[in-house]
N, C-alpha and C positions, 0 to 999 in steps of 0.2 A: 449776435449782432451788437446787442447793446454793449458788450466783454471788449472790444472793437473799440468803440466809442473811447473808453474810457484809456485804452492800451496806448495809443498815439499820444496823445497829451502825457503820460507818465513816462512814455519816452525820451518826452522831447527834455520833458522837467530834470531826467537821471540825465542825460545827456547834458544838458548846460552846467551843473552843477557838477562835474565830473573836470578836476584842474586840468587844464589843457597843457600837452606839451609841446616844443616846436616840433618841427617835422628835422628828420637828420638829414644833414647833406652824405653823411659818408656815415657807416658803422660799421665796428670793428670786437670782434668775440673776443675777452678775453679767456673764457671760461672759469671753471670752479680756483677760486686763490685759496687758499692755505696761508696760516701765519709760521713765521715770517714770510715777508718774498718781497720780490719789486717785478717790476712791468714797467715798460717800454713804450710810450706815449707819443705820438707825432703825425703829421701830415702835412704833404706840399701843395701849393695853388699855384697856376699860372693865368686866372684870368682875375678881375675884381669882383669880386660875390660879396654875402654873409653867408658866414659856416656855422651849422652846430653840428662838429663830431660826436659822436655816440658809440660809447664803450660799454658793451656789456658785458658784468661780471655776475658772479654768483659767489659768496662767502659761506665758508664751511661753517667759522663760528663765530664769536663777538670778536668784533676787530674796529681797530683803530684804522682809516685809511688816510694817509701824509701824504704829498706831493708838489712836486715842483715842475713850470712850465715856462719854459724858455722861448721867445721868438724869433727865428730865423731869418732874418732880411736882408740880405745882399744884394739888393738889384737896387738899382738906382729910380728906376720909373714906379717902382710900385713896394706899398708897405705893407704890413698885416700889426693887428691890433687886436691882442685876446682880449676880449670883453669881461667873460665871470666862466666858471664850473657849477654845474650844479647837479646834485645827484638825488634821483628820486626812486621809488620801488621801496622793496626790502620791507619795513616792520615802520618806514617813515608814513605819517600822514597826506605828507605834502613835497614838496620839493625842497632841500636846501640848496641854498643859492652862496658859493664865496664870490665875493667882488674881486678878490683879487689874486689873478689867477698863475701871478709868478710862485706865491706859497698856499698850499690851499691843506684844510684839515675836514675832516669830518669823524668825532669821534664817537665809541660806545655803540659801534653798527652791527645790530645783530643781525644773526643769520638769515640769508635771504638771496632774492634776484635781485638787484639794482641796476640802473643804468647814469652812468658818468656821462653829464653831458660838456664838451667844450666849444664857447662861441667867442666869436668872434669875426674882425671883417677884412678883406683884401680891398685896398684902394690904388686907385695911379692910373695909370695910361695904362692899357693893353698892347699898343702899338708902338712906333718909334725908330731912333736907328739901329740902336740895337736888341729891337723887339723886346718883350715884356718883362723877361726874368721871371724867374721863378722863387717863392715865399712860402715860408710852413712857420710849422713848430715841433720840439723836441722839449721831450720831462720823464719822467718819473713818477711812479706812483705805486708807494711803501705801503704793503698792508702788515698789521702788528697787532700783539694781542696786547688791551689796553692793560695799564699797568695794573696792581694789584696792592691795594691801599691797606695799611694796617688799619684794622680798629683802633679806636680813640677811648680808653677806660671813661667809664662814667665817675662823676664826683662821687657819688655814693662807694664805688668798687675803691677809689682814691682813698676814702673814708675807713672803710672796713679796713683795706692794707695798713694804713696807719695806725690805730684803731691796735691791730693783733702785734705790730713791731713795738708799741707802745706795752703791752701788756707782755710779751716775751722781753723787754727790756726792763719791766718791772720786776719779773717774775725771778732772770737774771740776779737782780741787784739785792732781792730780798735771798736771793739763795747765802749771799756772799757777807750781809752782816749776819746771816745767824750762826 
């Protein structure tokens, strides 16, 4: 009983302290990516909401993920407006958030589950003379294996090189006057 007592309160405490995420209007598998690749990003609205699309992937290994997002608005009564992306899971502590969601990066993402979130809002009239129209968006989203940086000799390794070219140049020059 007393085991009880104590169970609720440390629920409640894991529970709060647990970063919240939105809830998704729509989600969409990508499944396992591999590098290279690209994927195929988009969704349409016909009434005014807030969206957060939810793309789940899963990355085989360290990858770079790129993208770009486009918004599609043709209709006169009603607009859409991408807010941010942000992708959380995988090996991350917390969420990264890009503000801005026509180019967005996130790099050095090791292997894992993730989830791509994109928000944003439909506004305007629903109604009208010629009814609401319909608004999305369309992008891309490049996964890549981050680049691969050469080492940087150290001063000391600089030293010694100099150091042995200086004494084979000596050694050289002493051959030559005797």
């Amino acid at each position: 009983m007393k085991i009880k007592l104590f169970a609720v309160p440390l629920a409640l405490i894991l529970a709060s302290s647990a970063p919240a995420m939105a809830a998704c209007t729509s989600t969409f598998e990508l499944g396992m990516l591999g590098t290279p690749s690209i994927y195929v990003l988009g969704d349409e609205f016909g009434s005014t909401l807030h969206f957060n699309d939810c793309y789940n992937l899963t990355l085989e290994s360290v990858s770079d993920a790129t993208g770009i997002v486009l918004e599609l608005d043709a209709s006169l009564p009603r607009d859409i407006e991408l807010g941010s992306i942000g992708l959380s899971g995988g090996g991350l502590s917390g969420s990264l958030t890009d503000p801005t969601p026509s180019a967005f990066s996130f790099d050095n993402l090791l292997a894992g589950v993730y989830q791509l979130v994109i928000s944003g809002d439909v506004t305007g009239r629903n109604g009208g003379l010629f009814g609401g129209g319909r608004v999305g968006y369309g992008g891309l989203l490049v996964v890549t294996s981050p680049p691969v940086t050469a080492p940087v000799p150290e001063p000391s390794t600089w030293a010694l090189l100099t150091l042995g070219l200086m004494t084979a140049g000596w050694a050289l020059r002493r051959c030559r006057v005797a």
